[in-house]
N, C-alpha and C positions, 0 to 999 in steps of 0.2 A: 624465657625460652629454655626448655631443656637442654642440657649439654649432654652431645655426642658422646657415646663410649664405644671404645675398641678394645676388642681384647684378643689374648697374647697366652701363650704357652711360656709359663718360666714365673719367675720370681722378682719383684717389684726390684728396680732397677736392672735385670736383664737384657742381654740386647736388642731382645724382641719389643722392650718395653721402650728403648733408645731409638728403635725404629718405630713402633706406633706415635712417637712424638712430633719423629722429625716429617712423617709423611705425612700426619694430621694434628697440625700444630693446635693447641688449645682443647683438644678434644681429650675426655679421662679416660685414660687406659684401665684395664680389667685384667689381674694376672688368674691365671688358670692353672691346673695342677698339669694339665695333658693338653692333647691338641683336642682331642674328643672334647672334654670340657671347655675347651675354647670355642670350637662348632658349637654344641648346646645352647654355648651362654647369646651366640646370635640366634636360634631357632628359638627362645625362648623369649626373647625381647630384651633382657638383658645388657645387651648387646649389639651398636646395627652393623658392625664390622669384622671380622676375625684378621688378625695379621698370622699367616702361617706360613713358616722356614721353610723353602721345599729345595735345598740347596745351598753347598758352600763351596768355595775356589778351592779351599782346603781339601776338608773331609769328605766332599763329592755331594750324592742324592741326602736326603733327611729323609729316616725310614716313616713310615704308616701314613705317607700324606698319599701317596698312591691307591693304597686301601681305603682311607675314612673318606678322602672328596667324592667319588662317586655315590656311594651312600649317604653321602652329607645332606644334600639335596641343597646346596647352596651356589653358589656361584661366583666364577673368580670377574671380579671386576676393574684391577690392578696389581700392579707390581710393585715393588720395592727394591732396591740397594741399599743393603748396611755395610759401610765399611767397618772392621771390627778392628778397633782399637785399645788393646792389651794396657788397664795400667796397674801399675803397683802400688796399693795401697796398706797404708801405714793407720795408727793411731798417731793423732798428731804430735809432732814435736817431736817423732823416731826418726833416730837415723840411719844408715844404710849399713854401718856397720852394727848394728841391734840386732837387725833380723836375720832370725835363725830357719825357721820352715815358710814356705809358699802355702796356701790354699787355693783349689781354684778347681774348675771340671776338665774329668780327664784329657777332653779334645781341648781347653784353652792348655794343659797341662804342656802338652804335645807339643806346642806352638811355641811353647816358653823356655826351651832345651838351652840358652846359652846366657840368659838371665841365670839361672838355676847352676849353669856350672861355672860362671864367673864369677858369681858371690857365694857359690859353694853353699846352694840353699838344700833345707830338705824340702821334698817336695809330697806336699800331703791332698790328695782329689776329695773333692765335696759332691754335693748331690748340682749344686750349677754356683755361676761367676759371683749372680749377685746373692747366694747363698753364704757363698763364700766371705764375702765382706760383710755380712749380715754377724758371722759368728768374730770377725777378728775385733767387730766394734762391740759385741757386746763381751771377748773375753778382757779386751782395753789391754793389750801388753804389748809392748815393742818388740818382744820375739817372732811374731806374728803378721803375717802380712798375704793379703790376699792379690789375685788378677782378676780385677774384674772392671767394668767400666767406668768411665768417669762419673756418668747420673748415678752408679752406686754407690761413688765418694758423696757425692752430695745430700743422696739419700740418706747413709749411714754414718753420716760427720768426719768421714774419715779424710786423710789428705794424702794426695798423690805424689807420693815420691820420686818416682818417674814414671813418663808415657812410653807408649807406642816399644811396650817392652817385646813382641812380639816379632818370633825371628823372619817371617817372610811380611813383605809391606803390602803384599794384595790379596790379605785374607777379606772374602767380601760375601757375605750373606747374602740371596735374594730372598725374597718373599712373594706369596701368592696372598691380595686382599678379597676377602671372601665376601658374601650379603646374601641375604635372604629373595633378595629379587636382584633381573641382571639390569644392568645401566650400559650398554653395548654402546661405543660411541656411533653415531653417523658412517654409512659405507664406504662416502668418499673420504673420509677424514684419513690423513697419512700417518705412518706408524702407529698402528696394531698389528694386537701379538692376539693369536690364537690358540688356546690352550685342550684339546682334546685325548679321549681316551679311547682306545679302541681292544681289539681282539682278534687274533688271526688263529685256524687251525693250523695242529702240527704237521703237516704236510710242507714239502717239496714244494719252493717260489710261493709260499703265500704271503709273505713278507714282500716280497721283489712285487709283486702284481700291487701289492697294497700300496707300496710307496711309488712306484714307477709315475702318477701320475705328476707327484709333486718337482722329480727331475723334467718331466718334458714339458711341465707347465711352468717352470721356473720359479718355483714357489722354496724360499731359504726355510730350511728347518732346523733353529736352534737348540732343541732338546729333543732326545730321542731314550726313552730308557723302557725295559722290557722286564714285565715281575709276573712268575706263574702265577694261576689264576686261585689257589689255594687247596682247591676240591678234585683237581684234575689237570695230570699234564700232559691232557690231547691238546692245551691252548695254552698262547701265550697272551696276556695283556699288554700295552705300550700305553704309555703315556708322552705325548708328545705337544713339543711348543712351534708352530711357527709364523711366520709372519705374514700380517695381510689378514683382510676380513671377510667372513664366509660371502659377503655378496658382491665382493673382488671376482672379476671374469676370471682369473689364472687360479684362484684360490678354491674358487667353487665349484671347475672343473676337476680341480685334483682331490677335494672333498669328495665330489659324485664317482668319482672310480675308485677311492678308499671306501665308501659305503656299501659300491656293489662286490667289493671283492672280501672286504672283512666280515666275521661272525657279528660283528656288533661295534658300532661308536657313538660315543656320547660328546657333543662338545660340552668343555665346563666352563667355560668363560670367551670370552669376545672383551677387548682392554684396551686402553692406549700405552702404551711402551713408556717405561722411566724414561724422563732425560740422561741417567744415567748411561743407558745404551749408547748412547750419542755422544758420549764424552770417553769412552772406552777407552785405554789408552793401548798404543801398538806393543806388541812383543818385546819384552826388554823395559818399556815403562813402570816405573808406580802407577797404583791408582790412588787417588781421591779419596775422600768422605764422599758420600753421597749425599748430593742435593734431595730436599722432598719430593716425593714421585708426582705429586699434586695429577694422578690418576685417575681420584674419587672428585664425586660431587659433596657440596657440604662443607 
């Protein structure tokens, strides 16, 4: 039997590459230079999955996934949670007073402000995490030490000096999994997420008329974000998540007055919701690792 492959934006051991594993255990991951090339490598067969970032607790939205999914011509089929756990990695057998400069991408950089001034590191930005540990294991020096994940310790022989070095504990990645055909669960199945895009002109309440059906149809929407349309800004695009499934009475009332009121909408996926959702913790909690989304078939 052929083995499944997923692939990923980012560099072998990435956390994208830590989240293709955990969602689709056994299955080979595929690293890709861009998100583009990670769409590709699924429309070309290469590939029957894309895992793409669209989303961080941190750093907010993740640019161009707004742009490339509608022309992707692909389709979201699940979701993911990474929880991203910061660690410090050494060549083995360094100690913590050795190391002189950090390595790591500028947004793990950000994260890692009190590592950095407690041991009075320099701090040097690379092109990504598992980049990073890619160069401190082939410079071999104890001065050296990268933030990047733990599969990149393992990957590049390197050993963890310490974890979870990262100064907020609910830094947490979602992800949109993508496929070349859609896999929509069943209507009445509970917890699906809806992922669609749409378009409103610049005018006065065209937004308000657009969503008004979802307030009085009582339909929750988790994502809401708005990106001009590139050529013109007589319109705005939104990209929006919410819950429930297009052949839901409440859902597909408030679809049918988003369609007649909007320039244009595409839905991109119909999905079941991580369990992660469901374990959410309240205001003031840590979060968790995330469990596998076990969203896909396969």
């Amino acid at each position: 039997m052929t083995q499944q492959v997923i692939a990923f934006q980012g560099t072998p051991g990435a956390y994208s590459d830590l989240a293709c594993r955990d969602a689709c255990p056994g299955w080979k991951t595929l690293p890709c230079r861009s998100f583009a090339e990670a769409i590709d490598a699924v429309h070309d067969g290469r590939a029957d999955l894309a895992m793409l970032a669209c989303e961080n607790s941190l750093a907010g939205r993740v640019p161009d996934i707004h742009t490339l999914l509608p022309a992707a011509g692909l389709h979201i089929v699940g979701e993911h949670f990474q929880r991203v756990e910061h660690c410090l990695l050494v060549v083995p057998g360094t100690r913590m007073d050795q190391v002189k400069r950090v390595h790591t991408h500028p947004v793990a950089m950000e994260q890692i402000r009190k590592l950095i001034a407690t041991y009075h590191l320099t701090p040097v930005t690379e092109f990504d995490t598992a980049g990073a540990a890619e160069l401190v294991a082939l410079w071999n020096m104890p001065e050296e030490a990268a933030v990047a994940s733990s599969l990149a310790a393992e990957l590049y022989g390197l050993e963890i000096l310490k974890r979870n070095v990262e100064d907020a504990s609910h830094n947490t990645t979602r992800f949109y999994i993508a496929s070349r055909t859609p896999q929509r669960p069943p209507a009445e199945s509970p917890h699906v997420m809806t992922t669609l895009i749409f378009s409103v002109g610049n005018v006065p309440g065209s937004l308000y008329k657009v969503l008004g059906g979802f307030a009085t149809n009582g339909v929750n929407m988790t994502r809401l974000e708005s990106y001009m349309s590139g050529e013109t800004f007589a319109a705005t695009r939104f990209l929006m998540d919410v819950e429930g499934h297009p052949e839901d009475k409440r859902l597909g009332k408030a679809l049918a007055e988003l369609e007649f009121f909007a320039e244009s909408a595409k839905i991109l996926g119909v999905y079941k919701q991580s369990p992660f959702r469901h374990h959410m913790p309240h205001k003031g909690q840590d979060t968790q690792r995330s469990t596998p989304a076990n969203a896909i078939s396969g």
